[in-house]
N, C-alpha and C positions, 0 to 999 in steps of 0.2 A: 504494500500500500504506500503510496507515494507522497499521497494527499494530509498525512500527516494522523490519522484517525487512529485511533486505538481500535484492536481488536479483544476482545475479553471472552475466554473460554475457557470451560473447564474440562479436564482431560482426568482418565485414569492413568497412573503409571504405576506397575507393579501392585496394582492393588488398593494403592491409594488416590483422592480426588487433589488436583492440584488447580487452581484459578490460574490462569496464564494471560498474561494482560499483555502486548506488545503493537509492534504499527504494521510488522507482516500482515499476509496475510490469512484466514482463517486454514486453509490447505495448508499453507508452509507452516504451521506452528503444531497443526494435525499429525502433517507428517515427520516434523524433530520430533513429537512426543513420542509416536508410537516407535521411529526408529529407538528413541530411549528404551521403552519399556520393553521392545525387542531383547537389547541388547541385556538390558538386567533380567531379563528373564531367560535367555541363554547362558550367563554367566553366575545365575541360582539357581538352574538345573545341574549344572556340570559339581557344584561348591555346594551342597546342600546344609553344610553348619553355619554355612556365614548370615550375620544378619545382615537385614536391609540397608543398614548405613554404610558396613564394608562392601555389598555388591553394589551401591551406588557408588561407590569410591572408585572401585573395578572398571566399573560401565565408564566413569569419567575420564579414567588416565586409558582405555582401550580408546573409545573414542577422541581423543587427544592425539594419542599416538595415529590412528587412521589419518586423522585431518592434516598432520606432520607431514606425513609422508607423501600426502598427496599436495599438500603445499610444495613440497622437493618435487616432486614428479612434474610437478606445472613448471616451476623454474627452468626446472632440467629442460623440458620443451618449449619452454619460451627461447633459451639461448639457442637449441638445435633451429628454431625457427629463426630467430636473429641470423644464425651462421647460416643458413642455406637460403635468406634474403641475402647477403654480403657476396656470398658466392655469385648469387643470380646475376647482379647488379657488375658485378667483374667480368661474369661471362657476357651478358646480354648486347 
C-alpha cells in the first residue's frame, strides 16, 4: 500500500492470535504470517521439547539466515550483470 493506510489484521501463528497492524498490504502480511507459522511449525515438529519462545527464536535466526543468503545471491548477480553489461559495451 503506497497510499500511506494502515492495514490491521489478525493472524494465527502457531496457535496463537496476533493483531498485525502495518501499511502492506492485506496478502503481503497474510502471507509473512503464514510463511512464519510454516516455519515454526516445521521446526516444532522436528524439536518437540522446545517451547514456543525457543522455536520462535529458531524460526527467526532460520529465517535470517534465508534472507542472508539471498541478499548475497542478489549481489553476486547484480555484479555478474554489471560484468556482462561492461563486456557488452566493449564488445558492441
Amino acid at each position: 500500500m503506497s497510499n500511506g493506510q494502515k492495514t490491521r489484521l489478525t493472524v494465527d501463528i502457531y496457535g496463537y492470535q496476533y493483531t498485525i497492524v502495518g501499511t502492506e498490504s492485506e496478502y503481503h502480511i497474510r502471507r509473512v504470517t503464514e510463511m512464519v507459522d510454516d516455519k515454526m511449525r516445521e521446526i516444532g515438529s522436528r524439536n518437540a521439547s522446545l517451547d514456543t519462545q525457543k522455536i520462535a527464536v529458531l524460526t527467526a535466526v532460520n529465517m535470517v539466515n534465508d534472507y542472508l543468503k539471498m541478499e548475497e545471491e542478489l549481489e553476486q548477480m547484480k555484479m555478474e550483470l554489471s560484468h556482462m553489461k561492461q563486456r557488452s559495451a566493449v564488445n558492441g
